[in-house]
Structures are given as C-alpha cells and as structure tokens.
C-alpha positions as a Python dict, from the first residue, in 0.01 Angstrom:
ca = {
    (1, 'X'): (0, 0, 0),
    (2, 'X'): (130, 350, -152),
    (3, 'X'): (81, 608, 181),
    (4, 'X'): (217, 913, 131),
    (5, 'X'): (155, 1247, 363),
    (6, 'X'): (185, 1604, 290),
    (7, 'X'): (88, 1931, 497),
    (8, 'X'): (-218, 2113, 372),
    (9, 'X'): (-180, 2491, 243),
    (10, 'X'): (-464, 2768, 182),
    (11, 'X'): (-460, 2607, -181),
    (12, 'X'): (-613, 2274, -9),
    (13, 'X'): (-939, 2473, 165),
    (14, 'X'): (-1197, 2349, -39),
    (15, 'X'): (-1080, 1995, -15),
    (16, 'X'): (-1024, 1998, 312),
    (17, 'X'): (-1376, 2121, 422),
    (18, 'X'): (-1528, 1874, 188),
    (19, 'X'): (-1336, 1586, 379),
    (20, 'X'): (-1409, 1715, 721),
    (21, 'X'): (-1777, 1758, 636),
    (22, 'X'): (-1779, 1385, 498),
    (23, 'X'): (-1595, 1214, 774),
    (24, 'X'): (-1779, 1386, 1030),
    (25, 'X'): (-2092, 1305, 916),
    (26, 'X'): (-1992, 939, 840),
    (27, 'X'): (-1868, 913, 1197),
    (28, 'X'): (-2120, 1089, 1385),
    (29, 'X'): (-2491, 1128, 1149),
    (30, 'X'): (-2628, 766, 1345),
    (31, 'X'): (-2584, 922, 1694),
    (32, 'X'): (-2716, 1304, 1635),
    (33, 'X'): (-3008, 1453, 1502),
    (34, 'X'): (-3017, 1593, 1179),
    (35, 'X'): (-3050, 1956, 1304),
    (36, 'X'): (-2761, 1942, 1549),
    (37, 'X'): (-2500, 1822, 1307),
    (38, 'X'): (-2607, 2043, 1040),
    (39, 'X'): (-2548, 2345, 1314),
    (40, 'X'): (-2216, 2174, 1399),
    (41, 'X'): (-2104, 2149, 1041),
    (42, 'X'): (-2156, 2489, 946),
    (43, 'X'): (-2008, 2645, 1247),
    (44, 'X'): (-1713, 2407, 1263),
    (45, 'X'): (-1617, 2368, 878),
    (46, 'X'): (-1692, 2701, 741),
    (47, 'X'): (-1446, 2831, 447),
    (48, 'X'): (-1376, 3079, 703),
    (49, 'X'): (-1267, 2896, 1026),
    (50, 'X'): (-1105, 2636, 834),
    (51, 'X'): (-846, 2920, 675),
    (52, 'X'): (-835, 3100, 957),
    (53, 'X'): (-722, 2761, 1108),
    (54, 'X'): (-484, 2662, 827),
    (55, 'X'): (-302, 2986, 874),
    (56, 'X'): (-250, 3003, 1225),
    (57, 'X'): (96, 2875, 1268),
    (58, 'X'): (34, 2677, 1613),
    (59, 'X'): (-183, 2479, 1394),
    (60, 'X'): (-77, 2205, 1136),
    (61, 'X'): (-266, 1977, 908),
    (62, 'X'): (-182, 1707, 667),
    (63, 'X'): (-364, 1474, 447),
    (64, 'X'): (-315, 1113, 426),
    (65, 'X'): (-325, 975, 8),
    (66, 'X'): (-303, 567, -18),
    (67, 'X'): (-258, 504, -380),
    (68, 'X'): (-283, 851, -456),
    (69, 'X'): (-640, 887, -326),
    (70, 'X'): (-736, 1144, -36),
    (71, 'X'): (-799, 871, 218),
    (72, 'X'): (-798, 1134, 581),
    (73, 'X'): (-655, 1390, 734),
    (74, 'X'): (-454, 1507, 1056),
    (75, 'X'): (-509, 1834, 1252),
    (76, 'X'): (-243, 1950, 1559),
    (77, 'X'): (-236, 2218, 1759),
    (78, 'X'): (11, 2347, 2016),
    (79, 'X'): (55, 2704, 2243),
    (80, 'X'): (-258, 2906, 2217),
    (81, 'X'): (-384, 2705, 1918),
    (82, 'X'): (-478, 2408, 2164),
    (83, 'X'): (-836, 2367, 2222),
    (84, 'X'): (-792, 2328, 2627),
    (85, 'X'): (-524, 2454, 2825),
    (86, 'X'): (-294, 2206, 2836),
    (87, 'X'): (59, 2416, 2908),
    (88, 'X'): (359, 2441, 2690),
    (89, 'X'): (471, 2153, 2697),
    (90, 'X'): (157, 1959, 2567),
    (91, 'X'): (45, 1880, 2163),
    (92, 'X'): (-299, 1836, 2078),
    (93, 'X'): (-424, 1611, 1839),
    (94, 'X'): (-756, 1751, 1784),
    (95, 'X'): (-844, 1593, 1431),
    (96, 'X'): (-787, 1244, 1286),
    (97, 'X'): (-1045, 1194, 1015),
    (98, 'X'): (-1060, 854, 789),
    (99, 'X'): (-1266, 858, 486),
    (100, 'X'): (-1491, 602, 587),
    (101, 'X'): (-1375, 350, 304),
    (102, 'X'): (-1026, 400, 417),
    (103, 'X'): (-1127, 291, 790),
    (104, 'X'): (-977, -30, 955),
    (105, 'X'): (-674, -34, 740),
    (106, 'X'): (-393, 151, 999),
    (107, 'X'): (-457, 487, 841),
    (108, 'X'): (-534, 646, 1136),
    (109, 'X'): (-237, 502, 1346),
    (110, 'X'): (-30, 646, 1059),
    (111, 'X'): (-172, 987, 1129),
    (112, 'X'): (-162, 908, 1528),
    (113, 'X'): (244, 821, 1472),
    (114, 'X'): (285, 1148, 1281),
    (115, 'X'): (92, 1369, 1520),
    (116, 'X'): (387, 1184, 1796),
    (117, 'X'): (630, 1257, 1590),
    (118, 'X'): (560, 1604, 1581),
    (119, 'X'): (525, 1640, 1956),
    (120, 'X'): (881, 1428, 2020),
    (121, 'X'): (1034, 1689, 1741),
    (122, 'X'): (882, 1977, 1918),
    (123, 'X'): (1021, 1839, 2277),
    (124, 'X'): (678, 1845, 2403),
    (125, 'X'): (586, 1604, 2715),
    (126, 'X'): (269, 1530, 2657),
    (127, 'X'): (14, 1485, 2332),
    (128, 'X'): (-354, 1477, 2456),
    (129, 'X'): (-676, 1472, 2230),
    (130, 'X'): (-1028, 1458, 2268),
    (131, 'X'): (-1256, 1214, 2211),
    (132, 'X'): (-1622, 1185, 2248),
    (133, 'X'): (-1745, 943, 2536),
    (134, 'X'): (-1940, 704, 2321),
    (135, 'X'): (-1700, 704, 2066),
    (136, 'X'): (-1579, 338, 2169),
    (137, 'X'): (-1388, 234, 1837),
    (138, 'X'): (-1147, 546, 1887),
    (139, 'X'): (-1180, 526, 2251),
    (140, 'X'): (-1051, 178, 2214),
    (141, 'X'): (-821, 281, 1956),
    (142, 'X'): (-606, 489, 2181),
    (143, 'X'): (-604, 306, 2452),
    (144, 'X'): (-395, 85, 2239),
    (145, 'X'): (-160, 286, 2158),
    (146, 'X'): (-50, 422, 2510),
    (147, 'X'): (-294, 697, 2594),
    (148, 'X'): (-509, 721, 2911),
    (149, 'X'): (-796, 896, 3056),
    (150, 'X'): (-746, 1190, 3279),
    (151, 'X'): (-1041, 1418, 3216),
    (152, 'X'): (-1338, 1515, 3022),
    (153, 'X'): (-1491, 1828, 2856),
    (154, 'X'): (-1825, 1947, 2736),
    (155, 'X'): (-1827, 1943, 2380),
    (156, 'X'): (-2159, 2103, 2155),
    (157, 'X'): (-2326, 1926, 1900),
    (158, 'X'): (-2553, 2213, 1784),
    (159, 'X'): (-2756, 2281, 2091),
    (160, 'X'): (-2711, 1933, 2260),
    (161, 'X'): (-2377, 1931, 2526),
    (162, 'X'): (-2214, 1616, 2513),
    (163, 'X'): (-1925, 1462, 2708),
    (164, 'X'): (-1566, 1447, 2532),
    (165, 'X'): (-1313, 1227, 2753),
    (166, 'X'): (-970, 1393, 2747),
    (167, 'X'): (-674, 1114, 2688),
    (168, 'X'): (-281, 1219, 2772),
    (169, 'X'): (-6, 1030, 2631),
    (170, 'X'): (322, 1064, 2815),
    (171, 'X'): (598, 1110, 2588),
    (172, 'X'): (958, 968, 2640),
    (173, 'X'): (1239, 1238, 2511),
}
C-alpha cells in the first residue's frame, strides 16, 4: 500500500472542508439529530474557520493519500492554538479523520504516529486529544496505543452538550 503524507496549504481549503464535512458526518450522522449536526457542520467547517485555522501557525494539518487517493486527514495544535489549556509543553491532536472507506486499514495510526512525531520533534511532554465518550472504536483505539484517561470536557453538537473524555499520552524524550 502507496501512503504518502503532505501538509495542507490555503490552496487545499476546499478539499479539506469537503473531507471534514464527509468524515464527520460518516462518523457521527447515526448518533445526532439531523439539526444538530447540520449546526455543527456549518459552524465548525466554514471556508472561514477552516483558513483562519490553516493559517495560524500553532496549527498544522496534513492529508493522508493511499494510492494517490485522499484517504484522511490530521489536525495538531500546540501554544494558544490548543483547544484546552494544556501548558507548553503539551500537543494536541484535535483531528484524525478517515474517509470512511479507508477505515480499519492503519490509516489512522499512521496519522496518530505522525501527530507523535511532531510532539517528540517539538520536545513536548505530553500529546492529549479529545474524544467523544461514546465514541468506543477510537476510545478503544487509543487506549492501544498508550494513551489514558485523565479528564473530560463538554463538547456542543448544535444545541445538545455532550461529554468528550480527554486522553494524555506521556511522551519519552
């Protein structure tokens, strides 16, 4: 299998809300209303926040291509771009979409071992994400690979407040 990743640019915008929009709805349509994740897409994949996102420079996003096809994507934040407070010394891995026809085939644990090998090449301590508490497959997922539970936030899915369980994973320098 032909995996190749590259950093996203303004150029990418349109592509890259047209992938968030798909694998969020893939992932999440089943367990929301219709209503609520139409609010949530528009307010969290607008043109606007997306570039605004793209060029903040405590921000960094790549796509994931398996035999040249747009299979995901991987968003990272650190300093002031980080969703929570998490301190200096902390990266957050706030997005890791998989085109639903790409799932279950170690695309996202290539985009989880990039977003670590950011943080180690950044000396950071700690990469932490997000992830929503019913989530299991992810939850699962990094559990696997070394992360842990240590807290939880509210997270808004239109006007419905839902629990996201923060996971830490301790890096070794």
């Amino acid at each position: 299998m032909d995996i190749i990743m590259e950093r996203c640019t303004r150029d990418d915008l349109q592509i890259l809300q047209e992938i968030s929009i798909e694998t969020f709805q893939d992932t999440f349509k089943e367990q929301n209303t219709p209503e609520n994740l139409k609010a949530y897409l528009e307010k969290a994949f607008s043109i606007r926040k997306l570039e605004r996102e793209l060029v903040n420079t405590a921000s960094q996003f790549f796509f994931i291509r398996v035999e040249d096809e747009l299979a995901g994507y991987l968003k990272v934040n650190t300093g002031s771009a980080q969703t929570e407070e998490m301190g200096a010394d902390s990266l957050e891995i706030e997005r890791i979409y998989v085109k639903h026809t790409f799932q279950r085939q170690g695309i996202g644990k290539h985009l989880l071992l990039k977003a670590l090998e950011i943080a180690v090449s950044l000396r950071k301590e700690q990469a932490w994400l997000g992830v929503w508490e019913k989530n299991e497959n992810a939850l699962s997922f990094y559990e696997k690979m070394g992360f842990v539970s240590a807290d939880s936030h509210s997270f808004f899915m239109g006007d419905e407040g839902q629990t996201d369980i923060i996971m830490i994973k301790t890096l070794s320098q």
